[in-house]
N, CA, C and O atoms as a GROMACS GRO file, in nm:
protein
  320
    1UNK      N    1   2.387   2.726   3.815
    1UNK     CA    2   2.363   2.727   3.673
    1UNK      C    3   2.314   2.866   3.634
    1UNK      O    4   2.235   2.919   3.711
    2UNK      N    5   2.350   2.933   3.521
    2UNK     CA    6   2.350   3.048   3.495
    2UNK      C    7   2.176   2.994   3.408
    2UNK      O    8   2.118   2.890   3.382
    3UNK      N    9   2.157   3.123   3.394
    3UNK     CA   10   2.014   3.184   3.362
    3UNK      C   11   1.970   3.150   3.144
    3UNK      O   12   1.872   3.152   3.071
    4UNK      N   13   2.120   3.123   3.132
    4UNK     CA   14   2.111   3.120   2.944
    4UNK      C   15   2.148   2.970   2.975
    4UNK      O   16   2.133   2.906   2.870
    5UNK      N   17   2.184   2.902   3.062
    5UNK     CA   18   2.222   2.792   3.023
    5UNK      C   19   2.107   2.701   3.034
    5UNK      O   20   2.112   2.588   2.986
    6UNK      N   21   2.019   2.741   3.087
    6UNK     CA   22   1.861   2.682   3.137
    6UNK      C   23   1.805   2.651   2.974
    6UNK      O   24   1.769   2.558   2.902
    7UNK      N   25   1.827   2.807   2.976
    7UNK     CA   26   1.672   2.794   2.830
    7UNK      C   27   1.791   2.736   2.714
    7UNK      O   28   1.732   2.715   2.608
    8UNK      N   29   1.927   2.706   2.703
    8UNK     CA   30   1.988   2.602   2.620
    8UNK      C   31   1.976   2.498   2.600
    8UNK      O   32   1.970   2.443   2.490
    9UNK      N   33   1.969   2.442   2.728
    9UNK     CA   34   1.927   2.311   2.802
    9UNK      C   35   1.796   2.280   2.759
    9UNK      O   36   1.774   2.162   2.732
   10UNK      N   37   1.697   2.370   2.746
   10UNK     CA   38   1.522   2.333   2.735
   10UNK      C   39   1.528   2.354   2.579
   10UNK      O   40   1.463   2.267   2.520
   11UNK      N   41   1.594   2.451   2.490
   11UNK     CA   42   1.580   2.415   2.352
   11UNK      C   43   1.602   2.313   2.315
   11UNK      O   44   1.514   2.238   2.274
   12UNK      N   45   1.752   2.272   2.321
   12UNK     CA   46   1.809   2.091   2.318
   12UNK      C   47   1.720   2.041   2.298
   12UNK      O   48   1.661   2.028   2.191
   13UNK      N   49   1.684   1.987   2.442
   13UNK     CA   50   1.573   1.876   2.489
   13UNK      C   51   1.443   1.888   2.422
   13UNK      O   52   1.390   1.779   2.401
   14UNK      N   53   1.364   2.016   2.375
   14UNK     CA   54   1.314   2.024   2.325
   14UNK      C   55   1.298   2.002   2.173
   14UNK      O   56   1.184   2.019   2.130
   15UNK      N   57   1.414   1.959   2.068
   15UNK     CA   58   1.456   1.959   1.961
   15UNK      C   59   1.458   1.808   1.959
   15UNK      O   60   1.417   1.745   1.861
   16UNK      N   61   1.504   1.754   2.061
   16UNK     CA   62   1.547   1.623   2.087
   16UNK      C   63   1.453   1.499   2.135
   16UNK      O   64   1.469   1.379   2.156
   17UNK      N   65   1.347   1.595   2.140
   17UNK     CA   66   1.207   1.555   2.202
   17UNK      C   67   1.099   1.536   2.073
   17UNK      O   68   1.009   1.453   2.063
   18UNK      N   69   1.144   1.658   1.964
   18UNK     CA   70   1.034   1.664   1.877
   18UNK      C   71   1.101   1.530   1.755
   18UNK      O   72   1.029   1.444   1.705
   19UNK      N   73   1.240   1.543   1.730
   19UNK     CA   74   1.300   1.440   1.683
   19UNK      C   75   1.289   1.296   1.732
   19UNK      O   76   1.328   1.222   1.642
   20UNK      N   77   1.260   1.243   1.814
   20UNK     CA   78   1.182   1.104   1.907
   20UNK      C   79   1.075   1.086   1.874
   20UNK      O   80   1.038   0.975   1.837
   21UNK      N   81   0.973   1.219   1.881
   21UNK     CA   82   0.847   1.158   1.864
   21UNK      C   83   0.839   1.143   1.728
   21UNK      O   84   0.772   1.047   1.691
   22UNK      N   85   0.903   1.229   1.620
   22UNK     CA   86   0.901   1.190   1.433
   22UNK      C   87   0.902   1.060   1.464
   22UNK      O   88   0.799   0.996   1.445
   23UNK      N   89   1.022   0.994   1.519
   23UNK     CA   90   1.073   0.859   1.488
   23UNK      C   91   1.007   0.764   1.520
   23UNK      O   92   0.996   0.660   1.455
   24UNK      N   93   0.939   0.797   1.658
   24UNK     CA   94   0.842   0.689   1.762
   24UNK      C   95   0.724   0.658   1.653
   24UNK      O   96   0.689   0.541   1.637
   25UNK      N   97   0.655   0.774   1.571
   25UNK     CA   98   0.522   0.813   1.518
   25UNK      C   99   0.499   0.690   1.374
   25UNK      O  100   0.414   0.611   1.333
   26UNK      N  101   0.649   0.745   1.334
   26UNK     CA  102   0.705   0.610   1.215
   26UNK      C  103   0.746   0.463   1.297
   26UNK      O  104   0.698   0.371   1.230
   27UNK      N  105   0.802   0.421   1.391
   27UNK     CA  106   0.805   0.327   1.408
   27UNK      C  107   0.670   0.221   1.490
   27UNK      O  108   0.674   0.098   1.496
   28UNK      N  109   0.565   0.308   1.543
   28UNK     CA  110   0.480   0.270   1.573
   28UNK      C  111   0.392   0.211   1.471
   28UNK      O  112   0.330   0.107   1.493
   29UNK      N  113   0.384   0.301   1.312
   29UNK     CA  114   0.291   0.265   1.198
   29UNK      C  115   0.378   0.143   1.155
   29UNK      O  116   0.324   0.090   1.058
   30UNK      N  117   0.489   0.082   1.192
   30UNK     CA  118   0.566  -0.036   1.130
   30UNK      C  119   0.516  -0.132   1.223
   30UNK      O  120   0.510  -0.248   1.184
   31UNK      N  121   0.486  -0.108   1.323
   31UNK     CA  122   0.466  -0.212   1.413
   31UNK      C  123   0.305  -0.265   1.401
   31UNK      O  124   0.260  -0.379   1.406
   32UNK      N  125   0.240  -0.140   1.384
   32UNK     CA  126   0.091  -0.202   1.395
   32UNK      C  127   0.018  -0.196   1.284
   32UNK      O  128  -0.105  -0.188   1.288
   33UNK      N  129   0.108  -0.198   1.143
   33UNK     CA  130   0.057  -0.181   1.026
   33UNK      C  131   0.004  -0.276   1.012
   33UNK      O  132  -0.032  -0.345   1.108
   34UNK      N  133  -0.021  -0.316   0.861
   34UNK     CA  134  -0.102  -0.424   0.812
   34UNK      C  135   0.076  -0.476   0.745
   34UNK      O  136   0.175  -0.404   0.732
   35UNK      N  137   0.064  -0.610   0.717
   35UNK     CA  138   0.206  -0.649   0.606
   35UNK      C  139   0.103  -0.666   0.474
   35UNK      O  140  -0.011  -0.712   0.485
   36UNK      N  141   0.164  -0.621   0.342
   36UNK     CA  142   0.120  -0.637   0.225
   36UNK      C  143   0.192  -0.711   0.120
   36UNK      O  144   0.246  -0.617   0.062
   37UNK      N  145   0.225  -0.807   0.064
   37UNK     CA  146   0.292  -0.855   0.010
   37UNK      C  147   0.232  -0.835  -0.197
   37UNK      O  148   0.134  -0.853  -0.270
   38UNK      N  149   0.349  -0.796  -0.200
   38UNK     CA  150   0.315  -0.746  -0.378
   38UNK      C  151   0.356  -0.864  -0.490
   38UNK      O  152   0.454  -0.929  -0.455
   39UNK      N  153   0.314  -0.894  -0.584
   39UNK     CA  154   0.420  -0.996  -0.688
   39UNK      C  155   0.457  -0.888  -0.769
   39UNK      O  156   0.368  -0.833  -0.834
   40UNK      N  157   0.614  -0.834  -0.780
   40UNK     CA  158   0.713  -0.777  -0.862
   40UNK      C  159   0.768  -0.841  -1.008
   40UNK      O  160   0.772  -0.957  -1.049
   41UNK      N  161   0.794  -0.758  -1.047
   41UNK     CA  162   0.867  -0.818  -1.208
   41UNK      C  163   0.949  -0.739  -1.212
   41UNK      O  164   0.933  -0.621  -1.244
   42UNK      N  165   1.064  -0.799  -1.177
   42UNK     CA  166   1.191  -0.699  -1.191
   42UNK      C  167   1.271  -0.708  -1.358
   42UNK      O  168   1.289  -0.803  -1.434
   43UNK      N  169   1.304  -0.564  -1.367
   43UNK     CA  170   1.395  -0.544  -1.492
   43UNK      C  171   1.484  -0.479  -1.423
   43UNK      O  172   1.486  -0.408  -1.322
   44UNK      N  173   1.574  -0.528  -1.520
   44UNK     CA  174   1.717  -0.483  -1.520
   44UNK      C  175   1.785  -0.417  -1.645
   44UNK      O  176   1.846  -0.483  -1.729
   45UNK      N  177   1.770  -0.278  -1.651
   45UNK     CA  178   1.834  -0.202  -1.790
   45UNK      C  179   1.911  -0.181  -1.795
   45UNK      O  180   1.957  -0.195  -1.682
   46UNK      N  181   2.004  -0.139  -1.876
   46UNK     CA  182   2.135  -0.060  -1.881
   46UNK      C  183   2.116   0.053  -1.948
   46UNK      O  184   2.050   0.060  -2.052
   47UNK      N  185   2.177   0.158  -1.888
   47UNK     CA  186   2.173   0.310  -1.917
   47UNK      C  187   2.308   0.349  -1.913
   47UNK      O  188   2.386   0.334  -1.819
   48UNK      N  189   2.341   0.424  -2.071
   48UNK     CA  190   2.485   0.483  -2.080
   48UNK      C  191   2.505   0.582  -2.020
   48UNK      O  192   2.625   0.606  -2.015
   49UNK      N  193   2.430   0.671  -1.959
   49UNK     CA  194   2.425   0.782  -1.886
   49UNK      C  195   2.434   0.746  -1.738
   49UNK      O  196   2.514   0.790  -1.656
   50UNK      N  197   2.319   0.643  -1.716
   50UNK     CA  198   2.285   0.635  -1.531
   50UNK      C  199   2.352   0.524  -1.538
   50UNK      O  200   2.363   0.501  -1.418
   51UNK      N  201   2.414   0.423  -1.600
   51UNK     CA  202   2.444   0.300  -1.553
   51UNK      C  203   2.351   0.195  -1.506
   51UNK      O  204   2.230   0.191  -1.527
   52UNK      N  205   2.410   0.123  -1.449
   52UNK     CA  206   2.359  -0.050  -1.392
   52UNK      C  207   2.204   0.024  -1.299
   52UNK      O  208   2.233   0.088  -1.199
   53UNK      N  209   2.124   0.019  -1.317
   53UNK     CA  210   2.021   0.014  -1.231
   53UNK      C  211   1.907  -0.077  -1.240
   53UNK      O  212   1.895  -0.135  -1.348
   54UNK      N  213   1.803  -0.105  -1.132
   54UNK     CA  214   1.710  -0.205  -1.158
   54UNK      C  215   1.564  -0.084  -1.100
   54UNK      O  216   1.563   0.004  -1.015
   55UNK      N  217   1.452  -0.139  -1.199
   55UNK     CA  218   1.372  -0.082  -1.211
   55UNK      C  219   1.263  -0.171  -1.192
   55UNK      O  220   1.249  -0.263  -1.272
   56UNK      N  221   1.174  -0.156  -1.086
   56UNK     CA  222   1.057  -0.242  -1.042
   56UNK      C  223   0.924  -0.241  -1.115
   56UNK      O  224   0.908  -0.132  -1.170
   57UNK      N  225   0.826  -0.321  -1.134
   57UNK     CA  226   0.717  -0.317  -1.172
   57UNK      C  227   0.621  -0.411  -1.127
   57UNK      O  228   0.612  -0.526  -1.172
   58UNK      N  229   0.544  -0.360  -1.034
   58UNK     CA  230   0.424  -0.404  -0.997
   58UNK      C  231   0.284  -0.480  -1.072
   58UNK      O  232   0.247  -0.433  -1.180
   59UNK      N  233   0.231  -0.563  -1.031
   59UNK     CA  234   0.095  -0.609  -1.130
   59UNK      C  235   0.020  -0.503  -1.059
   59UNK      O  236  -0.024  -0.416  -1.133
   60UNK      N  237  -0.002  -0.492  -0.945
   60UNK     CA  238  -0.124  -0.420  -0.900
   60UNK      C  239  -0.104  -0.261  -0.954
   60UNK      O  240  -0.180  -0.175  -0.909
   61UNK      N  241   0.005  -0.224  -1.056
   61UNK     CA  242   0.009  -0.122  -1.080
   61UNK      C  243  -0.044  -0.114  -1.233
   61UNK      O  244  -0.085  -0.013  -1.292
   62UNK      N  245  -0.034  -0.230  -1.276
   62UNK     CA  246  -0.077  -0.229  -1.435
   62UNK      C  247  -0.238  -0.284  -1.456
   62UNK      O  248  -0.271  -0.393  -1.409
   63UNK      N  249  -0.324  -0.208  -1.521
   63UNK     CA  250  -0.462  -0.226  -1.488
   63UNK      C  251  -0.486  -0.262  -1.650
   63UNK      O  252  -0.433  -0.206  -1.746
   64UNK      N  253  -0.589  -0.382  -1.653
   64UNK     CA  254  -0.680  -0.452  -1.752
   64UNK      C  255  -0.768  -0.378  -1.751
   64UNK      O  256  -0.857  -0.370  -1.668
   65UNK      N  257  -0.741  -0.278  -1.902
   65UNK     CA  258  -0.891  -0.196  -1.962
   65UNK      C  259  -0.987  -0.281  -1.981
   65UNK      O  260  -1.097  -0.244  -1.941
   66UNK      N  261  -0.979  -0.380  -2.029
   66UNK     CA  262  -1.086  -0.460  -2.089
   66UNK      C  263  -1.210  -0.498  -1.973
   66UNK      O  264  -1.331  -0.496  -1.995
   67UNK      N  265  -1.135  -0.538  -1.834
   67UNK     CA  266  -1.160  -0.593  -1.712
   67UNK      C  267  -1.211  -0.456  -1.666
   67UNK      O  268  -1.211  -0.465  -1.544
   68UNK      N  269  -1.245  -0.361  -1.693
   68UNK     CA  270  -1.318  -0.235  -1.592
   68UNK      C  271  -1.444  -0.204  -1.665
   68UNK      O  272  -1.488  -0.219  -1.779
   69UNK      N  273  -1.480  -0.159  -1.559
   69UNK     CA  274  -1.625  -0.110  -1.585
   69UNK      C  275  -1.626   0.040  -1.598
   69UNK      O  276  -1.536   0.110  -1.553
   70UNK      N  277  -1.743   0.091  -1.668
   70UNK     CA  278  -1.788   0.246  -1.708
   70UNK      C  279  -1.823   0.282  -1.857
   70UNK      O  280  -1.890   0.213  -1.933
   71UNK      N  281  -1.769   0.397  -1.881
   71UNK     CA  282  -1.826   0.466  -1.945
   71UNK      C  283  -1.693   0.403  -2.061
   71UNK      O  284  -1.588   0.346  -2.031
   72UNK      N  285  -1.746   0.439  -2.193
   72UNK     CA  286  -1.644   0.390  -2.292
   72UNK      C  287  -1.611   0.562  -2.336
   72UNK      O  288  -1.502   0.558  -2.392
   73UNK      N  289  -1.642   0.655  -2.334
   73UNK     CA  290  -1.655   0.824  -2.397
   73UNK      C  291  -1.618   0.855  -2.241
   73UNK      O  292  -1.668   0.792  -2.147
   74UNK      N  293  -1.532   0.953  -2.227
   74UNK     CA  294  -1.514   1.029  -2.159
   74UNK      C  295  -1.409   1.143  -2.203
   74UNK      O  296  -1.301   1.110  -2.252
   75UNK      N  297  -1.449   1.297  -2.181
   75UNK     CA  298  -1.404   1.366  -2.212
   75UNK      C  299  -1.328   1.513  -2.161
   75UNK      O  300  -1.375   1.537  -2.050
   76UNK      N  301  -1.258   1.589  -2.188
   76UNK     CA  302  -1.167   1.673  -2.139
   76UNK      C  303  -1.278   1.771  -2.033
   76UNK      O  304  -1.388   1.821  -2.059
   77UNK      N  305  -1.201   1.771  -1.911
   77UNK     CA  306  -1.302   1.858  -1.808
   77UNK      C  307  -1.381   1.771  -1.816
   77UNK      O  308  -1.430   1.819  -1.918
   78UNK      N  309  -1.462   1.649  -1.794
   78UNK     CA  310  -1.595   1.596  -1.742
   78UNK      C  311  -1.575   1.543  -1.595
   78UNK      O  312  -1.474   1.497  -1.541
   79UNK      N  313  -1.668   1.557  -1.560
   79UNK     CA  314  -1.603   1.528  -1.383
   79UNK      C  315  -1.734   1.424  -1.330
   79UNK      O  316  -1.769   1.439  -1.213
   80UNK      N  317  -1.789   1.344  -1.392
   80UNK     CA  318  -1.832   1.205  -1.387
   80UNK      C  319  -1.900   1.134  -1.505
   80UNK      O  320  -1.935   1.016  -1.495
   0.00000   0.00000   0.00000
């Protein structure tokens, strides 16, 4: 085996090595995650431009002002 075909061989493997562990790193957080289950409200719009698409909406994403606590005044730049 010639002398360039070595360090070809070790880039490869090395490329091929760092690409495994991306994948291993993500499939490990699937395995030992937590499962979270969301309640969705799906819409369905029509757009003359984008067409047929569906657009998701979360409860845990839509928050009850009434239901929080704090300050009722808060103002531009205040940082508590």
């Amino acid at each position: 085996m010639k002398r360039g075909s070595i360090g070809f061989f070790a880039a490869i493997s090395l490329q091929v090595l760092l690409l495994t562990s991306v994948i291993a790193f993500k499939q490990y957080t699937v395995w030992t995650g937590d499962t979270v289950i969301l309640r969705v409200q799906p819409r369905d719009p029509r757009d003359l431009f984008r067409g047929d698409y569906v657009r998701l909406s979360f409860t845990i994403s839509q928050l009850d002002l009434n239901e929080l606590g704090g300050d009722d005044y808060f103002g531009y730049d205040d940082t508590a």
